[in-house]
Every structure is written in C-alpha cells, then in structure tokens.
Legacy VTK file of the C-alpha trace (Angstrom):
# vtk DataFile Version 3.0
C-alpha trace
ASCII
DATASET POLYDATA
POINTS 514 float
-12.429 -27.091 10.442
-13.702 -29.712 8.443
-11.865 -31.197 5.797
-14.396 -31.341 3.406
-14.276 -27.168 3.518
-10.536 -27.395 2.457
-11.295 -29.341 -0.868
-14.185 -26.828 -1.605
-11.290 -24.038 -1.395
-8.812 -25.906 -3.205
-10.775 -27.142 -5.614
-12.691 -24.004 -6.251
-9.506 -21.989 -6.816
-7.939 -24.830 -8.946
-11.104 -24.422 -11.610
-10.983 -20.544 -11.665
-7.698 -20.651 -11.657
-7.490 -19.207 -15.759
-10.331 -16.566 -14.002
-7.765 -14.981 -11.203
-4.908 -14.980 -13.913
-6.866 -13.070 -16.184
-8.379 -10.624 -13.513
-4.754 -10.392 -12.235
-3.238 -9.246 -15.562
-6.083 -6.560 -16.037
-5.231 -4.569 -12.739
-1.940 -4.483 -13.824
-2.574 -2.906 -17.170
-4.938 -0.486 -15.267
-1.756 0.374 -13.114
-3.524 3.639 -11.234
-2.017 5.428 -8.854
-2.855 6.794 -5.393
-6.458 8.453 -5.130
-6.995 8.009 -9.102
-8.178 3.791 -9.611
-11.258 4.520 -10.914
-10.956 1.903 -13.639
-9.679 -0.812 -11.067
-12.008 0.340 -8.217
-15.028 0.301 -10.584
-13.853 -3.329 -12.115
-14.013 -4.947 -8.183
-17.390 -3.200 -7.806
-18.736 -4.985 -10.229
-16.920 -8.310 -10.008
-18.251 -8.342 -6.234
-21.536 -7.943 -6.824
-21.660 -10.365 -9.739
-20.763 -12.902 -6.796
-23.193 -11.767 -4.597
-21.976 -9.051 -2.502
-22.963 -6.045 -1.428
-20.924 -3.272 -2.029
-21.008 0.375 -0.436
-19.060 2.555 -3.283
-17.091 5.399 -1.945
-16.692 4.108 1.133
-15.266 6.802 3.917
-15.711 9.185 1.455
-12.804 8.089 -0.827
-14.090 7.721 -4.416
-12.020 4.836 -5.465
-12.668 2.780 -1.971
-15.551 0.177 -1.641
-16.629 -1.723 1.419
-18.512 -5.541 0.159
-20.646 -7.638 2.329
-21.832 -11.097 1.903
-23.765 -12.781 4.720
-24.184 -16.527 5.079
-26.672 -16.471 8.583
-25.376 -15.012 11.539
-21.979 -15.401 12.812
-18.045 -14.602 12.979
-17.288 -11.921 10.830
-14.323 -11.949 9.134
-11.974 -9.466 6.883
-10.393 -9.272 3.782
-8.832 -6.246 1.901
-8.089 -5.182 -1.741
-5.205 -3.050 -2.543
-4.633 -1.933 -6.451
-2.845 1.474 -6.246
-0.064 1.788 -8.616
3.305 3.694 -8.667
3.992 6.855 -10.852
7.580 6.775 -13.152
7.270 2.470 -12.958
5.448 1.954 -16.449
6.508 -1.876 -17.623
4.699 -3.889 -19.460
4.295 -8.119 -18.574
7.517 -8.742 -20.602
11.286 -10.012 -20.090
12.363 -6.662 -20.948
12.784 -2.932 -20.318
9.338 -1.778 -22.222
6.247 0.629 -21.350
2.929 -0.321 -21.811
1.558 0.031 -25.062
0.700 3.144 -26.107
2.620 4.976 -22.325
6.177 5.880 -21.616
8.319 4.834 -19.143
7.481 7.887 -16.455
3.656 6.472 -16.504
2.513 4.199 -13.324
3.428 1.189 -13.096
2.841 -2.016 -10.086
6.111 -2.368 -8.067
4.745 -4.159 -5.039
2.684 -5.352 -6.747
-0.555 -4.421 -5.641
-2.251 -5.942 -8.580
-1.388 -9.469 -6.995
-2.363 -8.485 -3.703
-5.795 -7.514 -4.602
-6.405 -10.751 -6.400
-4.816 -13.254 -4.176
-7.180 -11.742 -1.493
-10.045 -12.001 -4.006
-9.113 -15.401 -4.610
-9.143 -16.180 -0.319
-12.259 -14.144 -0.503
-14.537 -16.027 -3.442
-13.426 -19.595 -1.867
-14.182 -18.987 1.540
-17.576 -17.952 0.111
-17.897 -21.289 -1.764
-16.762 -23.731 0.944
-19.385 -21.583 3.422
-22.166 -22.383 0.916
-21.210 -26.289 0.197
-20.984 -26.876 4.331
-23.567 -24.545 5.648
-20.947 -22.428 7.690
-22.327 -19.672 9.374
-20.900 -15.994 9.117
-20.082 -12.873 7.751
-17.742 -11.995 5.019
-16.333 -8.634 4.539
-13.647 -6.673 1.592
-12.637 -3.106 1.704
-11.240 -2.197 -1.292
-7.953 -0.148 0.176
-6.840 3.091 -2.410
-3.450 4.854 -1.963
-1.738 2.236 -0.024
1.083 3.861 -1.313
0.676 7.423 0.700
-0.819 5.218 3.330
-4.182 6.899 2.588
-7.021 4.835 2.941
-6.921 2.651 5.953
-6.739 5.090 8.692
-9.607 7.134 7.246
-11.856 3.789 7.080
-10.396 2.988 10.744
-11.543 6.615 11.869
-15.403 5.720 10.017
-15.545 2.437 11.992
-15.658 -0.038 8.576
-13.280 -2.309 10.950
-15.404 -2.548 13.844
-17.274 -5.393 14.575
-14.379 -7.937 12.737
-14.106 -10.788 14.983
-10.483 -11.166 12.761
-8.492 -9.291 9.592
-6.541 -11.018 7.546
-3.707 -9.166 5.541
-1.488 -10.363 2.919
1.237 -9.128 1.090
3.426 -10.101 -1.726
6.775 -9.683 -0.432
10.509 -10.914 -0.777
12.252 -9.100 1.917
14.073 -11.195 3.958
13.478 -12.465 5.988
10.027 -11.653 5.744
9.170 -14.677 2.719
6.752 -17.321 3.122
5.593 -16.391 6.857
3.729 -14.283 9.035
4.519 -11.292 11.496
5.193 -12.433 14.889
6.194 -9.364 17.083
7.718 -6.993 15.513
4.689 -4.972 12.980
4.818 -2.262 11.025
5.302 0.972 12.424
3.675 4.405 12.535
3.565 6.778 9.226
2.494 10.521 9.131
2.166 12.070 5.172
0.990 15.893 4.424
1.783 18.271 1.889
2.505 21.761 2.051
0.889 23.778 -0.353
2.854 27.013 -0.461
0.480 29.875 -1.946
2.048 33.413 -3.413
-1.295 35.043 -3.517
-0.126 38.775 -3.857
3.028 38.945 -5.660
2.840 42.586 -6.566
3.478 44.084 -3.002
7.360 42.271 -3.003
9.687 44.641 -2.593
7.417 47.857 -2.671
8.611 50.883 -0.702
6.071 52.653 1.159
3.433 50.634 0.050
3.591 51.221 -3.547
3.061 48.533 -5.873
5.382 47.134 -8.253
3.779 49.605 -11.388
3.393 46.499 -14.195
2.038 43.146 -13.019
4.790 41.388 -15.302
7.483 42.783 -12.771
5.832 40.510 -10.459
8.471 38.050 -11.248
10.659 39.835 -9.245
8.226 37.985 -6.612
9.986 34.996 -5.499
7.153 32.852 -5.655
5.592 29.563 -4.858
8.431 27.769 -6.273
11.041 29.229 -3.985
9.158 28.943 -0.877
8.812 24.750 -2.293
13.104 24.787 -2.798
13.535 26.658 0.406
11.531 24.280 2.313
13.029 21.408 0.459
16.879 22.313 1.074
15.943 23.071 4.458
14.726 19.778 5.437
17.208 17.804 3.620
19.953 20.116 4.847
18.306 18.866 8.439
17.141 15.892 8.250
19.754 14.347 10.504
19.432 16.461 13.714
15.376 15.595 13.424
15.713 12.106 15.300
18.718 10.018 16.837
20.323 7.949 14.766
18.688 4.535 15.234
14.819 3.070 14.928
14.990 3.069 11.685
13.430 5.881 10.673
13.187 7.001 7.519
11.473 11.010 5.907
11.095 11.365 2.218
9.511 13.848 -0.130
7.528 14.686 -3.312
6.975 17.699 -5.617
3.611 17.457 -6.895
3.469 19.202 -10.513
0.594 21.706 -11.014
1.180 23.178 -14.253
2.034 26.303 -13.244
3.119 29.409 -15.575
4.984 27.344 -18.323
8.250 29.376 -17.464
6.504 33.010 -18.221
7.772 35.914 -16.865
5.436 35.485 -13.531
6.103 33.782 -10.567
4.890 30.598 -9.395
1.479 30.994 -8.017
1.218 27.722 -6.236
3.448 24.664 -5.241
2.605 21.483 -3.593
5.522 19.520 -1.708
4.422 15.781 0.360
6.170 14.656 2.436
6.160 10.876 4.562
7.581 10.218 7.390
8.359 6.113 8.522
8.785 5.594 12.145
8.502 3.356 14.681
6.065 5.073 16.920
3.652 8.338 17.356
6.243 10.401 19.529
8.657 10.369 16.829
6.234 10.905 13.868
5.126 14.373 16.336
8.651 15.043 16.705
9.646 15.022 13.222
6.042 16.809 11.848
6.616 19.936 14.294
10.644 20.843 12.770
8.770 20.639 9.524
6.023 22.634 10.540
8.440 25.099 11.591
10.477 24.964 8.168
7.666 25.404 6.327
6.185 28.745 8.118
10.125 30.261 8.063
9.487 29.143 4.396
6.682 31.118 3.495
7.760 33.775 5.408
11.086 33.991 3.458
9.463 34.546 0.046
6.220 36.313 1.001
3.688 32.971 0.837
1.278 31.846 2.778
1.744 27.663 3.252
-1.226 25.306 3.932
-0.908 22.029 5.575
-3.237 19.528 3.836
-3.154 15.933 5.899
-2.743 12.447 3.552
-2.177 10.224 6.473
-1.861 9.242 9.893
-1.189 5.809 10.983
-0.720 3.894 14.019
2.267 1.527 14.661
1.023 -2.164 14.495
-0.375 -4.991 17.146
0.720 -8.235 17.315
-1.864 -11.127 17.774
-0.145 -14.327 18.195
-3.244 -16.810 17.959
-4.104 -15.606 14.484
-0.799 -15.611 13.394
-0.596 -19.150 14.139
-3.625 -19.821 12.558
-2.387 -18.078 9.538
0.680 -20.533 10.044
-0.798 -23.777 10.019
-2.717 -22.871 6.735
0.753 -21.535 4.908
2.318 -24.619 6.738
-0.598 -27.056 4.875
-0.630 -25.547 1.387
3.040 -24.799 1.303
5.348 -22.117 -0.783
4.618 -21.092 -4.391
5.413 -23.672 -7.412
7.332 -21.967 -10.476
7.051 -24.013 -13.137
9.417 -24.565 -16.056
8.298 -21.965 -18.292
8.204 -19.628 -15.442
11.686 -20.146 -14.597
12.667 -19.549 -18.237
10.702 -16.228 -18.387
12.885 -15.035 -15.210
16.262 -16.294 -17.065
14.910 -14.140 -19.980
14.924 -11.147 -17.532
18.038 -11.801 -15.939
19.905 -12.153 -20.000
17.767 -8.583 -20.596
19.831 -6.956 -17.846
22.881 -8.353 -18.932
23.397 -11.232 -16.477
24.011 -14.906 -17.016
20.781 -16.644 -16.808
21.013 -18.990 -13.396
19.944 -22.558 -13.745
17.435 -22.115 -10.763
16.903 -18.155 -11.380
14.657 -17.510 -7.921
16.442 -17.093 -4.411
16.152 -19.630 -2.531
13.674 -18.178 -0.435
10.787 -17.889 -2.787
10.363 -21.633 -2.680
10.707 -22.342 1.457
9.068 -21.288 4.462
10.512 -19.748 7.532
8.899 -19.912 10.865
7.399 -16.986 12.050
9.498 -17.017 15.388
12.501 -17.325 13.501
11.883 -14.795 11.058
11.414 -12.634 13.878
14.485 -13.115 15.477
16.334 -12.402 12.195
14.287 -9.095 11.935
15.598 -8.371 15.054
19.085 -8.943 14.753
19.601 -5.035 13.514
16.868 -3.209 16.009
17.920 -1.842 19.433
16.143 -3.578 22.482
13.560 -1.173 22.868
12.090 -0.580 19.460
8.710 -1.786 19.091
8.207 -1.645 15.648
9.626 -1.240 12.282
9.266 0.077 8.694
5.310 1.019 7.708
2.157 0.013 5.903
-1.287 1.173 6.854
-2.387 -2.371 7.814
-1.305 -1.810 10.685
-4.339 0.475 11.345
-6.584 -2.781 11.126
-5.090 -4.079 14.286
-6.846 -1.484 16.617
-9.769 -2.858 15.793
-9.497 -6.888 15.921
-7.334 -9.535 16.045
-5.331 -9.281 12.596
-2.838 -11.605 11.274
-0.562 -9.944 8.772
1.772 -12.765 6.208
4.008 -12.609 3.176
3.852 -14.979 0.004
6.759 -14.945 -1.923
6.794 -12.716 -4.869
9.442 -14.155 -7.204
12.520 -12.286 -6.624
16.035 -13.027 -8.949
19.483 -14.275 -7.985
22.074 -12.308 -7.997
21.964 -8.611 -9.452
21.715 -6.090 -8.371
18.586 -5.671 -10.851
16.907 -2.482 -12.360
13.324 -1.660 -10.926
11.564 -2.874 -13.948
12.874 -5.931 -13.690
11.312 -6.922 -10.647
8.211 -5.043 -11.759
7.954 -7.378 -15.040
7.953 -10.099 -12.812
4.722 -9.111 -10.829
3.077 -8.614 -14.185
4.242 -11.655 -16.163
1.298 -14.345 -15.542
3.419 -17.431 -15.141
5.367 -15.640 -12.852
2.783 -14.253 -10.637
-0.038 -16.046 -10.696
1.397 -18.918 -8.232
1.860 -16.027 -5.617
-1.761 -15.296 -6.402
-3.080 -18.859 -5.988
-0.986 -19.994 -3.359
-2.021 -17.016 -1.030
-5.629 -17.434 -1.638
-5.777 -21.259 -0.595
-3.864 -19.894 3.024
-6.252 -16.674 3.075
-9.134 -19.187 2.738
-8.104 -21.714 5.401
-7.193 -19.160 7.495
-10.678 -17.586 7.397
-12.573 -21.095 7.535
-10.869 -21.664 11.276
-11.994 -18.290 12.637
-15.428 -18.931 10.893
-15.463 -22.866 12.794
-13.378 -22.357 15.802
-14.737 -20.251 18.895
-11.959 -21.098 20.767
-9.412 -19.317 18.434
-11.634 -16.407 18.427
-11.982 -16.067 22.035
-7.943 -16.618 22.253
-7.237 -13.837 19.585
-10.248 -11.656 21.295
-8.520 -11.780 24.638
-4.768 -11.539 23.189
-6.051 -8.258 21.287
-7.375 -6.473 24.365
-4.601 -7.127 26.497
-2.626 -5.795 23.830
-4.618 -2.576 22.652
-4.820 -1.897 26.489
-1.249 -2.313 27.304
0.168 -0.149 24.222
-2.644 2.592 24.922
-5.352 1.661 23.390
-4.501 4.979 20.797
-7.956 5.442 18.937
-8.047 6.252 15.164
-5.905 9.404 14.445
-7.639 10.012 10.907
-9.249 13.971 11.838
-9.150 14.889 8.010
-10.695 13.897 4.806
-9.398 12.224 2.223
-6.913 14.470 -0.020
-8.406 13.453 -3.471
-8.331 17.272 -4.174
-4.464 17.587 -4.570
-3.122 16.935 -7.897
-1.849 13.392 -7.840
-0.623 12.094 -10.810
-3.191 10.909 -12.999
-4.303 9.589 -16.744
-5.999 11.719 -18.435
-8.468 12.019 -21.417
-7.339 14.093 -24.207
-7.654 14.438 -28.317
-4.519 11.821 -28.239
-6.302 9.466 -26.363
-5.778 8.016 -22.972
-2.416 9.173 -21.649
-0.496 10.185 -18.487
-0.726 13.508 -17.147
2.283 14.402 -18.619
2.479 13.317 -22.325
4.005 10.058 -22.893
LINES 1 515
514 0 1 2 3 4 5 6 7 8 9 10 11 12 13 14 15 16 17 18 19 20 21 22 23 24 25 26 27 28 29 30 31 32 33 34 35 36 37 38 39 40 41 42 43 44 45 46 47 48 49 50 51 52 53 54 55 56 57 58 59 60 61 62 63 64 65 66 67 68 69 70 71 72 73 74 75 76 77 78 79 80 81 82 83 84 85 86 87 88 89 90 91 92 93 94 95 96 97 98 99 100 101 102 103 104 105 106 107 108 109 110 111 112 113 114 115 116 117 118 119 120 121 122 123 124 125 126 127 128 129 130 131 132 133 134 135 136 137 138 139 140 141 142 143 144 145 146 147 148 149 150 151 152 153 154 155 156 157 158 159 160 161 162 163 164 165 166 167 168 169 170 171 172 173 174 175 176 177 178 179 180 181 182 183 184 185 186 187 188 189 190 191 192 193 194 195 196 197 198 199 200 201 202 203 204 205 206 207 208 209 210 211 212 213 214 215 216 217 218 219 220 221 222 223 224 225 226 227 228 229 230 231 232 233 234 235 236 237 238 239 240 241 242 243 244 245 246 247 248 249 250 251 252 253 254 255 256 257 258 259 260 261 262 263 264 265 266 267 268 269 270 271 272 273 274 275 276 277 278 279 280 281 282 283 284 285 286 287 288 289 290 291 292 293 294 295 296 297 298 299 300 301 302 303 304 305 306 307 308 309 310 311 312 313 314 315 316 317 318 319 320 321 322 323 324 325 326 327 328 329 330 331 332 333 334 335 336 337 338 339 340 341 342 343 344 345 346 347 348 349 350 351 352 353 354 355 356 357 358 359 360 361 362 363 364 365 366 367 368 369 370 371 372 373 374 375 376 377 378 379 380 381 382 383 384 385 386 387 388 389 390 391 392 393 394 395 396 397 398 399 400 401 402 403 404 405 406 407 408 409 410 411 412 413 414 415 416 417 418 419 420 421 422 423 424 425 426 427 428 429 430 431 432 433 434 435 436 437 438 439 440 441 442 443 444 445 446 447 448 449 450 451 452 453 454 455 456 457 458 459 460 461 462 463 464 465 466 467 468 469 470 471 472 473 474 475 476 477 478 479 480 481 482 483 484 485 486 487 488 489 490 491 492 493 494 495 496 497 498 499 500 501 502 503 504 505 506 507 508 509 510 511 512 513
C-alpha cells in the first residue's frame, strides 16, 4: 500500500475533522430507535450523495436502510456499514450530568452503544478511502449499507437474505466498545454468536363468547370484560417463560433470553378487555440448535397461552442471525492498521469533562479518569485467550450482533475502538451514555477508527495477495461450519408498534408524552 495513500487518509480526516464532530453530535440528538431513523437515515442519504455516491433508499425493503455505491474503475470491492439506531428509556443529553434532551424526558431514546459514533467513524473510513483512491488512481469499488435496528438485530440478515453482501471481496466492521477484553483490537476466533427475535401478538378477537353456556352470548358487550383478554394471554405467556427459563438450555454457553412488552394503546383501562398485546422476545446464543431449541418451548407457551384466555397468538419474525466466521488474514490486516495509528488520544479538557461525570454521580474525580484500557492495545490473540478463559472447550461462539451475518458472505474483519469508559463506579447508564455524546469525549473514538477503517480498506484495495488469502480462509471456513445460507424468510417488521417520536399539537415528542 503506498505510503503516499496513508497521508491522503490522515490528512483528509485531520481537515474534516470539525465536519465528523459535527455530523457525530447530530445523530445523537436524532437518537431514533429500531425501524423508526427516518431523520438519521434520510441525513446519510443525502450526505452520501453530496460525495458522490449512489444510494439505493429502502434498501431490502426496510425504509430507514440505504445501500451507497461509489466506483473508482473496476476492481476489489470493499464494505463499510452505518449503524444509527437508538435505545428507548436512555434520553441524555451531551452533558456531565443526569439530563434529557431538550424539550424530551428521560424514558425517550437515547445512544448507549453508541451507534451515533459507529456510523460516523465508518463514514469517516469511508470518505478517506474515497479520497486517497482519487489522489493515487486506485482501482475499486466502494460500498455502505446503512444498517437500522441493530438493536433487535433487524437489518443485516434481511440484506444478507437480498444478496447486498455478495460480491464483497472484504467487510469491514467496527464497533465502539469497552468490554474487556475486547478494547483496542480485533476478533480473532471466538465471533459473535447466533440471535433469533419475534413477537407474539396475542389477539382476543371475540370476547363476547367467554364463558357463555350453550352458546349464548354474554347479553351486553360491556360484560365482555369478564373476557380475559389480550393482556392476560401477554402475563400468562410472560410468567410462563420466566417461571422456565432455566430448564430451556443447560447451564453454560452463555446464553442469554430476554423480553419486551410493546405498548399499543389499548382501552385506556375501560371496562373492556384488551383487544391486542404484543410481547418480543430475543434470544442470544451461541449457535442455531440452541436458538431452535429455545424458539419451540416458547412456541409452545405461547399457543397454551392463547388457549388459556380464549386468543388467538401470531408469531411475527424480527430476526434471525447466524453465529459468526472468523477470517484471520483480514483480521491481521485490520491489526497492522490499529497497530500504525494507535489507541484514541483524550485530551485535557476531555479528561476534565469525564471527572465532571464521575463528581455528578457522586464519586471522587480520578486524576487519570479512563481505565486503563481505553488508551492501550491488546493483541488480538491475547484478547482471545482472555475471552476464553470463562467458555467451555467446545463453544464456538459467544454473545451476539448481526455482523456476524456479513461473514457468510466474504472475508470480514470485525474490531473494537475504545469508547471512553470511567474508573471505578459502578456508574448509572447515563453516565456512560453522556460520554458517547459529549464531543471531546467521542470524537477521538470517531477519528481514530476511521484512519484504521481506511488503511484497512486501502490494503484489500492494493494487495491481491491478502485477498486471495482471506478468499481461501473464508471458504474453508463457510464450508467447514456448513456453509448455513441466509435464514432471513420474512420481511422486515416495520409494521409492529416500536417506539417512536411522534408529531403532535405539542410538537415533536416521544410516543408517550414526555
């Protein structure tokens, strides 16, 4: 890779460096969650094609995904991904302190990962691979999906299933993280594992036959509350599978189930029962077998369910995802370039805005206020042996993110920049969440993972014989774990009621007045 490429990326990200801050700070006011970004969807979309990409809108038929081209001759193709979903109840504004938004309350959405970082360190990669490409006439093929609903691992296995990953010669995916000892390296063996989501949409569609005797209706439709209703089929189910949940799976992998009651209004506590009730569920697993395993009990919970209270349940699909593949080449590739630009640099008045957060939730400030690990990197084969310290022998994988869906379809590297993460604690949510908003804070996460991003792209684009390494590692691999092809059979659920903003006479608010 020439060197003259690298000071076209670093230099190019050094003079738009104000631009990426800015952009940054915007998706994290937007803070949308799952299947709702319309305002940070529609913002890339048009920052894209202002730098000369094409962009598909909608892309698998999700309205907030996109999927940009830009083409420099033929060549390598290589890809880059946008997340920007945001988390309901995790409102905080870019401050040292426990505060909303302005104009929100606390129980609006708010960036935890955060996803507004991601997004814009990958834009950053992105943009100045683009620019070193044009300055030294390399040849190839960018490519950006813009990924909604990371957080109900929604969107990648539904562009997986539509193909938008085939034909990558190499994916690169980057996450803020802190989670030791995942910090300032990248994934050797041990990926992400395999996530099922669904929600059960229990339906009491003819309340006024409970409890009749011969087939004689209850005489006045507001005795239908003696109905037990939508609701109770939800807390039945709910109970049930809690009550459960630890004779689903042995004891070890690492598995995790977890649950959501989506609100729909209802009857405002009227004398009529509950016509409808949504509950999701996600399951995190290592593999497919147990993700089956654990989907049929609940299957079976949720027809005893309905059955119980006189409902009919639907099963509406939110995700399917296959466990992860390991591709050693890139990684290392993704190595050397976090190896060459290094960890993220806090600055002084960064490190006083953390001490500001740590006084706001009641600690004494720390001299140096960031663990240790936010400012060193770990090897990759190091980190992995950490990892897995606490995982039996045969377990494959561990915890989940949809990335992993990516890896099916070409050699994909998958690394963590450090997010800044406090000493000591233990801290509230918002206070890590003020740190992924606060600009001096976040921003060197931002800039330090688009110079590695870029480099990392600029030696698939230049070197055939890492391509034809990773190529070769990421058959042998696909073939010798299955080759499992995309498991995505359903569209995407942007018709159940997700939390949302809304447009009212009080202006823009959350769904459920702030």
């Amino acid at each position: 890779m020439p060197n003259a490429a690298i000071r076209v990326v670093d230099d190019f990200i050094s003079a738009r460096r104000e631009d990426f801050s800015d952009w940054c700070a915007t998706i994290f006011d937007f803070a949308e969650p799952a299947w709702r970004e319309y305002r940070s969807c529609n913002w890339y979309v048009a920052r894209l094609r202002a730098e000369g990409f094409e962009v598909e809108e909608g892309s698998g038929g999700m309205p907030t995904a996109f999927c940009a081209r830009w083409r420099n001759g033929d060549g390598p193709t290589v890809g880059f991904y946008a997340e920007y979903d945001a988390v309901p109840s995790n409102c905080q504004a870019a401050v040292p302190e426990r505060a909303p938004r302005e104009g929100l309350g606390f129980m609006a959405a708010g960036h935890t990962d955060p996803h507004s970082a991601l997004g814009m360190g990958s834009l950053a990669g992105l943009l100045a691979t683009k620019a070193a490409m044009e300055a030294q006439g390399i040849r190839g093929i960018l490519q950006i999906t813009g990924e909604p609903a990371e957080k109900v691992r929604g969107s990648k296995p539904i562009h997986a299933a539509k193909g938008y990953y085939d034909g990558l010669d190499a994916m690169l995916s980057f996450h803020p993280f802190y989670m030791l000892p995942l910090c300032n390296t990248v994934r050797w063996d041990t990926h992400c594992g395999a996530a099922y989501s669904f929600v059960y949409r229990f339906l009491c569609e003819a309340p006024q036959h409970w409890g009749a005797t011969d087939g004689a209706p209850i005489p006045q439709s507001h005795s239908d509350i003696r109905a037990p209703g939508a609701n109770d089929a939800l807390m039945q189910m709910y109970q049930s599978a809690r009550a459960l949940r630890g004779s689903m799976l042995p004891h070890q992998g690492g598995w995790s189930v977890s649950e959501a009651i989506l609100s729909t209004g209802q009857a405002t506590a009227d004398n009529l029962p509950a016509l409808m009730a949504d509950l999701q569920y996600m399951i995190r697993v290592p593999d497919l077998a147990m993700a089956e395993q654990i989907t049929a009990q609940l299957d079976r919970l949720a027809d005893l369910a309905a059955q119980m209270t006189g409902c009919r349940v639907e099963k509406h699909w939110v995700s399917k995802s296959r466990p992860g593949l390991a591709n050693h080449a890139m990684a290392r590739a993704v190595w050397t370039g976090l190896q060459e630009v290094g960890p993220p640099d806090w600055d002084e008045a960064a490190l006083d805005l953390a001490r500001q957060v740590q006084v706001a939730c009641g600690t004494e400030p720390d001299a140096v206020p960031l663990i240790s690990e936010c400012t060193r990197l770990i090897d990759p084969e190091t980190a992995e042996a950490i990892l897995r310290r606490d995982l039996p022998p045969s377990q494959a994988n561990s915890t989940s993110d949809d990335y992993t869906d990516m890896t099916w379809h070409c050699p994909t590297a998958r690394f963590y920049v450090a997010r800044p993460a406090l000493r000591g604690g233990p801290y509230p949510p918002w206070a890590m969440n003020a740190l992924g908003g606060m600009p001096d804070l976040i921003d060197p996460t931002v800039i330090c993972a688009g110079r590695v991003l870029a480099r990392a792209a600029l030696r698939v684009l230049t070197d055939p014989a890492l391509r034809t390494a990773a190529w070769a590692e990421f058959e042998a691999r696909r073939e010798a774990a299955g080759g499992i092809p995309p498991l995505a059979d359903y569209p995407a659920p942007t018709h159940l009621p997700w939390p949302e903003y809304v447009e009212t006479r009080r202006g823009r608010d959350w769904h459920i007045p702030s």
